[in-house]
Structure formats: C-alpha cells, structure tokens
Legacy VTK file of the C-alpha trace (Angstrom):
# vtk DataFile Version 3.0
C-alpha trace
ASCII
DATASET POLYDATA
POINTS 157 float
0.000 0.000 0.000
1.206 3.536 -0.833
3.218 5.393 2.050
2.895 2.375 4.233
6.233 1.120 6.143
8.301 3.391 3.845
11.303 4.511 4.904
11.957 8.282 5.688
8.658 9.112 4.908
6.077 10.080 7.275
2.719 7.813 7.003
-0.206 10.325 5.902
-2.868 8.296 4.019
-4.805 12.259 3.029
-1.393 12.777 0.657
-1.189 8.898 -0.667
-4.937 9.288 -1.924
-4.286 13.053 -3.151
-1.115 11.615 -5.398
-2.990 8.155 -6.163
-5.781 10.534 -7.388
-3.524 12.802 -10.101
-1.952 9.621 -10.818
-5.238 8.033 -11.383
-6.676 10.907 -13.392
-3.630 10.277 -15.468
-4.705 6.850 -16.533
-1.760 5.234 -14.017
-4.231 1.875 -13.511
-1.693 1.007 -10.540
-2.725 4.064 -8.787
-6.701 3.069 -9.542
-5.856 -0.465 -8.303
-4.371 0.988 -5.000
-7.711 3.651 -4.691
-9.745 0.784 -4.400
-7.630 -0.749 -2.034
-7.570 2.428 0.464
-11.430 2.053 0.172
-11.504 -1.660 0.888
-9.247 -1.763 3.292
-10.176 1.880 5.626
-6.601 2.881 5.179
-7.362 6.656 5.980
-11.044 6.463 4.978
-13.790 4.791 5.556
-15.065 1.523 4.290
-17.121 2.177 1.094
-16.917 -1.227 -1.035
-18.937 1.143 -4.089
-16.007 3.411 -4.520
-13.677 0.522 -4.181
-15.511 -0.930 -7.041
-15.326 1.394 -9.479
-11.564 1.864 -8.842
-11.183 -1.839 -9.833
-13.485 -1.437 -12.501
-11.886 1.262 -14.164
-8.335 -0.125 -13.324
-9.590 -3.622 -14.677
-11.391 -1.913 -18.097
-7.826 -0.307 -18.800
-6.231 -3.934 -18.448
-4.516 -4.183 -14.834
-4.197 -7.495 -13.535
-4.988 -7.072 -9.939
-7.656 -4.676 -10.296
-9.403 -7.632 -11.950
-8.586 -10.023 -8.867
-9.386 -7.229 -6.500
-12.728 -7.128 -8.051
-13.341 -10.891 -8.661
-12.584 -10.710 -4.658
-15.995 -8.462 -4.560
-17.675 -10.538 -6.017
-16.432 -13.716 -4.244
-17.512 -11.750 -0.708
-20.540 -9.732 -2.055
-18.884 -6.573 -0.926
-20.432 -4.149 -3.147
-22.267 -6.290 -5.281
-24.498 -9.127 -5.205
-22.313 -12.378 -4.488
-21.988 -14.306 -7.481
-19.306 -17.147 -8.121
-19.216 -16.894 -11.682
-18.215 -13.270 -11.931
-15.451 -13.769 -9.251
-13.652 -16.987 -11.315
-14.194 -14.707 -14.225
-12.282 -11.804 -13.127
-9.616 -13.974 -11.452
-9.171 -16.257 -15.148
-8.992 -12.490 -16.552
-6.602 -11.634 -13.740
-4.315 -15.079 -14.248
-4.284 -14.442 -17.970
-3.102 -10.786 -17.503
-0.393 -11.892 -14.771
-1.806 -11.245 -11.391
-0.398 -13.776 -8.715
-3.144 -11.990 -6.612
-6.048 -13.777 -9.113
-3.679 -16.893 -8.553
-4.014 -17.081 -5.315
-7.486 -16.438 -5.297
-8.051 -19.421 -7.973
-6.394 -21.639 -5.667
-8.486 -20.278 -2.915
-11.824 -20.663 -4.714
-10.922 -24.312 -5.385
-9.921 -25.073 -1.439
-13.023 -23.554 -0.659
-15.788 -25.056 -3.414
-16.890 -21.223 -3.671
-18.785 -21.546 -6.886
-16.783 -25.317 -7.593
-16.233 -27.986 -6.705
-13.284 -28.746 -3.462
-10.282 -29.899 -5.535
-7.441 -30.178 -3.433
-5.465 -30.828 -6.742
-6.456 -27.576 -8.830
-6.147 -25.564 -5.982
-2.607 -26.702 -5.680
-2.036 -26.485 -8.916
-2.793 -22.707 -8.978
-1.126 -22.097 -5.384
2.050 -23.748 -6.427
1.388 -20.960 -9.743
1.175 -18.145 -7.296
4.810 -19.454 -5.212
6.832 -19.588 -8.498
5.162 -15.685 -9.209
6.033 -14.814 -6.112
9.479 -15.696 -6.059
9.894 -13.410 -9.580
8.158 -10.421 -7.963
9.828 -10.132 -4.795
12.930 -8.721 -6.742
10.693 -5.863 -8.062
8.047 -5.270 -6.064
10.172 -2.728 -3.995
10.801 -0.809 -6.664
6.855 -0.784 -7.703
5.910 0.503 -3.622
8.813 3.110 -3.737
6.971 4.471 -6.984
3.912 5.663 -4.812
5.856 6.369 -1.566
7.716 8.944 -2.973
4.941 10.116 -4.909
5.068 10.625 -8.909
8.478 10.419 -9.290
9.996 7.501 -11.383
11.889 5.037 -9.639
11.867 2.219 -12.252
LINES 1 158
157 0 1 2 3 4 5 6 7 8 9 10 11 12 13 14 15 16 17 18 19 20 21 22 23 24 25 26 27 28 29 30 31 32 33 34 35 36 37 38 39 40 41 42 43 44 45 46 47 48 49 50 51 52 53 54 55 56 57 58 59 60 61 62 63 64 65 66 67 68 69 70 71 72 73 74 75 76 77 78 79 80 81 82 83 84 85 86 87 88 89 90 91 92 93 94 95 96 97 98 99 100 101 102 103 104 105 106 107 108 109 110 111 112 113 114 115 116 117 118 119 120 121 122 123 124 125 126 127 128 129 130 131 132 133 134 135 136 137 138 139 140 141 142 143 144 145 146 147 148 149 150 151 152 153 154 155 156
C-alpha cells in the first residue's frame, strides 16, 4: 500500500490518496488499483466497497491485472455487489491471464473452498504452487513498484 512502512517518509494516508488521485486521473491503472484498495481496506477512509468498485473497474477496463482479482474478490464476498461465483472466477481467469499472482491465489483459494466449484485439493494446488513460483519473480521488483507511490510521482523504475 502507498506510504505504508516506507522509509523516511512520514505515514499520511490524506497525501497517498491526493497523489494516487492525479496519478489516477492520469490513466496510471496502478494508482486506480491501489484507490480501491484504500477504500476496501479503511486505510485513511472509511469503508465504502462502491467506490472501491469502481476503482477496480476502471483499473480492470484499462487492463490491470490485480484490479481484476481485487474485483473478482468483490464478487467472491458480495462486498459491493451481489455475491456471485461466476463473476469472481471470471475476473480472477482475466486476472491469471493478464499476470496477477493476486487472481492466482485467489483461484487456488476458490478451489480449497468449493466457492462456486467444486473442493479440488489438486487444482487448488495447482494454482497455489502458480502463485509461489510468481512470487518468487516479484519479490525482486516489487520494492521498486511501492517506492513508486511512496515517494509520490516520481519515477523510480
């Protein structure tokens, strides 16, 4: 999350949603992703699963991978919408096929669960063991992608 355990900066959730917000309104679908997050999540405001949506949606219509598995999870909960299985595996296959280890996860989850399918120990550990071999790219960049927002605008890629 944006301006959370950074170092040498000062948490302050008002200026993370301020810079999210130009970034946002500059088509940066990371920034929409992590709007919808501050809304899901009451990280400075409070819970409002509607707004959270249409960050997702917007950052899933312009072809981010986690916004689609953020809003598959909406779906999957009913936060915001009416529950509905179907719509959540959709946006997580969207999500997998776009490269979100999030919608990975989630896949392995639904399967673990029988949300919407049938418990299948073996597809859900098929898509979990997915998500550990994503993970273990990503850890080498993610940094890079939270120092982005903590420091606001600027470029640190």
């Amino acid at each position: 999350m944006p301006v959370t355990n950074a170092k040498g900066v000062k948490q302050n959730y008002d200026k993370a949603r301020a810079w999210l917000r130009k970034a946002a309104d500059l088509d940066n679908v990371d920034a929409m992703n992590n709007l919808g997050r501050l809304y899901t999540n009451t990280w400075g405001v409070a819970r409002d699963y509607d707004v959270a949506r249409d960050w997702y949606q917007q950052g899933a219509n312009a072809g981010d991978p986690d916004s689609m598995a953020h809003l598959g999870s909406l779906y999957e909960y009913g936060r915001g919408v009416a529950q509905d299985y179907d719509k959540a595996q959709a946006w997580y296959q969207k999500g997998v096929h776009a490269g979100s280890g999030i919608a990975m996860y989630n896949m392995g989850e639904l399967y673990l669960r029988g949300h919407g399918v049938s418990v299948d120990y073996v597809q859900a550990h098929g898509w979990l063991l997915d998500f550990t071999g994503w993970m273990s790219i990503v850890r080498f960049t993610m940094p890079r992608r939270i120092g982005f927002f903590a420091r606001g605008l600027e470029n640190t890629w």
